[in-house]
Phi, psi and omega in degrees: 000132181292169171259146181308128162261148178298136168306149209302162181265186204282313233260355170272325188289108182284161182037061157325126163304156171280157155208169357266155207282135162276131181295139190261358190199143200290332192254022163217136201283170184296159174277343182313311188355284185315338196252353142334293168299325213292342190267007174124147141357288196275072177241216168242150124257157176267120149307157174322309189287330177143335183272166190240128225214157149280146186227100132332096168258329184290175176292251266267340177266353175269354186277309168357281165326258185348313177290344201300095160346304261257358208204113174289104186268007157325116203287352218253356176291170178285353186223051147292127163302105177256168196245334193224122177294343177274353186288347202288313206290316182306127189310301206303342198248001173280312212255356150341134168046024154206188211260065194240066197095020217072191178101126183295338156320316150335319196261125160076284171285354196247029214229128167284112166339155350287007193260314165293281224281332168314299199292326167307283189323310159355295207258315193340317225273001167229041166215026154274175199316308207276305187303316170286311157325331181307297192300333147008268206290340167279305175319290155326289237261288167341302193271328162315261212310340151294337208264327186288317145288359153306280187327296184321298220274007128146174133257171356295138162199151221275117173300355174258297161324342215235326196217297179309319166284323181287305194292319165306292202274029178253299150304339180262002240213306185277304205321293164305346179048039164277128182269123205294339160261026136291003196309301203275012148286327197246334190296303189295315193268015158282306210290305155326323179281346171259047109273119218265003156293339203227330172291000168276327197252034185266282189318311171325289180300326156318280211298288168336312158302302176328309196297327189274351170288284227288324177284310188280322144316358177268334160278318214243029203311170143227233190245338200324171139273354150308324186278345176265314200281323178299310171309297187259010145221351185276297183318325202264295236066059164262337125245185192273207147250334162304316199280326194263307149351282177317287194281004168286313148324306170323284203311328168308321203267316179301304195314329184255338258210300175314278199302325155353297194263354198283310202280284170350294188265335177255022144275011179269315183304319179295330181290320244235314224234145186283114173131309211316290201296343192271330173328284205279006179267314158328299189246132149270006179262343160280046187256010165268301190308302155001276183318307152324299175290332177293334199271343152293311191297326174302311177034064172295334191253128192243357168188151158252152185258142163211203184203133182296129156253028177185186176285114182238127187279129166155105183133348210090027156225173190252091172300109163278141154007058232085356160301149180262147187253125175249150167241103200257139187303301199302291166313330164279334191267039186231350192296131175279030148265021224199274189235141176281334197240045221314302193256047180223122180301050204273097193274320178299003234205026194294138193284201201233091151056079175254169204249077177261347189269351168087208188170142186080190193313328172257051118309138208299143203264329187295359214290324214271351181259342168281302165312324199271355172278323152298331147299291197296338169316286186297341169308293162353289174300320176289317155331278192271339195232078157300330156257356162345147165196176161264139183315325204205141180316147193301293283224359177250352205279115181309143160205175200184172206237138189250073182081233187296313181312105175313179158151147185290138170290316174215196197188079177312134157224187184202176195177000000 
């Protein structure tokens, strides 16, 4: 018996759903999500302009992809999927995937082999498993001396000001060998870059700063990972300072801008689902699996865009060539092959290989120093503040968006 041939490519598929769905709650992707699914794996959505893109729900077909030659992530083809018309004005999403001043974007995310796997190999030798355990105990430390002046200073007090903001970047901050009492130089124009009014001259001041760190490290070295890309490829000229500039910027902005809200929304989600934060202050060894399910549940990056560079079969359907492609994470991370339990918070319940970490060449390089930094939070948090709660009703709690990244402006809590 022949096989069904794949189904018309988007532009043929009639009354496509709009996307992306706006979330009704900060710490959860919208409920339509689930209803995503109902058309297969594969299907279309219609974008702000009117165009129409495939949207990858099943798992198994978005890690499929994610591995896939045949699919780019370069912003400059014509039918890369943008989600916000407003992202057009912006340098970082202009200069995506190409080699131009900089801008974090340049590095890493906006980048095809053969220039991604240089730049990854570049940094792999300071984010395995074994270099990020090395850091344990300054992470321990970080997170004591937040959790301890939280305490000193009585409750109520904001968990995002008092814990959620400081300890990423403070870590990501020793990792890079960035110096963390620079923050209020470089923190506004991190901040400045999800904003499209304000992000070119965010990016201008990030990029300046960098240049003038990376000139005073040279004199002045440390162990940081800057301080390794300077020694062993910014001297020997294997890269530029502009090239390093860019990924230091990357790594700055994901390392702090994620984990920030991870520690944020999902102690809200844990204080909000009936049981959760008491689960893990009864057990604290289920705060690894836990991290894994907040970071399912949350699906803070909730899809990547990309584009077909060949013909691609997979799902029942027919990817053609220049098509744009949504990968959506918040749907695949609903997949029962994923989770048992798709709209339900379980931390006794961790799923089975979801893709909040991405998959494939751009799996986040950052994974084993963002979990091991999230086991100590939340171990901590559970640890020393056992009766946490929230200060103020969820539903009053201001929020607001860092590009894509959902997040709280603040998190009364009390104890």
């Amino acid at each position: 018996m022949a096989a069904p041939a794949p189904q018309a490519t988007p532009s043929t598929t009639p009354h496509p759903p709009s996307y992306p769905l706006p979330r009704e709650c900060p710490y959860r992707p919208s409920a339509g999500t689930a209803h995503l699914r109902d058309a297969g794996p594969v299907s279309t959505v219609r974008l702000y302009d009117g165009r129409t893109a495939w949207l990858v729900t099943g798992a198994a077909e978005a890690r499929a992809l994610l591995a896939d030659s045949r699919v780019s992530n370069r912003a400059d083809f014509p039918n890369y999927p943008v989600m916000d018309e407003r992202h057009l004005s912006m340098r970082a999403t202009r200069e995506m995937a190409r080699e131009e001043e900089g801008g974090f974007a340049a590095a890493l995310f906006g980048m095809d082999p053969p220039e991604h796997t240089r730049q990854r190999q570049l940094l792999l030798p300071r984010f395995t498993v074994r270099q990020v355990a090395a850091r344990r105990p300054a992470i321990q430390r970080i997170v004591d001396e937040h959790l301890d002046a939280m305490e000193a200073n009585g409750s109520p007090a904001d968990l995002v000001s008092a814990f959620a903001t400081p300890v990423p970047t403070m870590v990501v901050c020793t990792h890079l060998g960035v110096p963390y009492q620079d923050r209020t130089r470089f923190e506004p124009a991190v901040a400045g870059l999800f904003e499209p009014d304000r992000a070119d001259a965010a990016m201008a001041e990030l990029t300046a700063y960098l240049h003038q760190l990376i000139e005073t490290k040279q004199s002045e070295p440390g162990d940081g990972v800057i301080d390794h890309l300077i020694a062993n490829h910014l001297r020997p000229g294997a890269i530029d300072r502009a090239e390093l500039v860019a990924i230091a910027s990357a790594i700055l902005v994901a390392g702090t801008v994620t984990t920030s809200s991870a520690i944020a929304l999902g102690t809200l989600a844990l204080l909000t689902a009936p049981g959760q934060y008491t689960a893990l202050v009864d057990n604290p060894d289920l705060v690894p699996g836990a991290v894994n399910e907040i970071l399912r549940y949350l699906s803070l990056v909730e899809q990547l865009a990309r584009v077909a560079t060949e013909d691609i079969e997979i799902g029942g359907k027919l990817i053609r060539a220049g098509d744009g492609i949504i990968v959506s994470f918040a749907a695949g991370n609903l997949d029962p092959n994923v989770t048992t339990h798709p709209d339900r918070l379980d931390v006794a319940l961790p799923p089975t290989n979801h893709l909040a970490f991405s998959h494939g060449i751009h799996h986040c390089i950052g994974q084993n120093l963002a979990l091991l930094e999230l086991d100590i939070a939340f171990r901590a948090l559970v640890s020393r503040f056992p009766t946490l709660r929230l200060a103020v009703p969820a539903e009053q709690l201001p929020t607001y968006f860092a590009g894509d990244v959902p997040r709280l402006a603040c998190l009364p809590v009390t104890w």
